[in-house]
C-alpha positions, 0 to 999 in steps of 0.5 A: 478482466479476470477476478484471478491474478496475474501468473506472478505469485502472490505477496505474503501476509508477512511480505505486505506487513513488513513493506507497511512498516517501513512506509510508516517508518519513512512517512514518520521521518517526513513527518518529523524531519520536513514538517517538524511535528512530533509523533507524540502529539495530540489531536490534528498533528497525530494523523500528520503521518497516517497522511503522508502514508496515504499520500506516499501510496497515492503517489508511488503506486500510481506511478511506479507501482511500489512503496518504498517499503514495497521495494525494500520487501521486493513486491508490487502492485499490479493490476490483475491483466498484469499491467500498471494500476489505473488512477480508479483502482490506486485511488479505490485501494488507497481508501481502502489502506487507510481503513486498515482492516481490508489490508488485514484480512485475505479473500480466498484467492490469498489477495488482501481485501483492499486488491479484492475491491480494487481489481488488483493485486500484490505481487512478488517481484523477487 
């Protein structure tokens, strides 16, 4: 496997943030609308959402290859041969989201740290 993207270009940092943002967003609805916990609570309740994001990009990027937020911003998640993520990579990445600062931070070909270590990479798809 090449350590070089795909042909497609590359998300921005700005394109990844945004796509994060609206993924927090609907997984702070679940979290309030479905299981009625409020975002300003304390103790085990405050991570309720930071779990149903980790979930929303186990779920979706393992299937369809995109968030919501993903979707919304007109990127995608690609392996780096161009094709859909494997369970190995999806579960590796996600790890890595829910650290935070790999998502952060780019290597020197322009993917996130958490696409690095994962294999994959976020791609423009629009």
């Amino acid at each position: 496997m090449s350590e070089q993207p795909s042909e497609q270009p590359l998300a921005s940092l700005l394109q990844r943030a945004l796509a994060a943002v609206v993924d927090w967003i609907i997984a702070q609805l679940i979290v309030v609308g479905v299981f009625n916990i409020s975002v300003t609570q304390g103790g085990r309740e405050a991570f309720a959402p930071l779990g149903v994001f980790l979930l929303m990009h186990l779920l979706l990027i393992g299937t369809i290859g995109a968030t919501i937020g993903h979707r919304v911003v007109g990127i995608a998640v690609r392996s780096l041969d161009g094709g859909a993520v494997g369970p190995k990579q999806v579960l590796l990445r996600t790890v890595m989201v829910a650290l935070f600062f790999p998502a952060l931070f780019t290597a020197a070909d322009g993917r996130g740290l958490h696409d690095k270590a994962a294999g994959t990479a976020t791609i423009r798809t629009r």
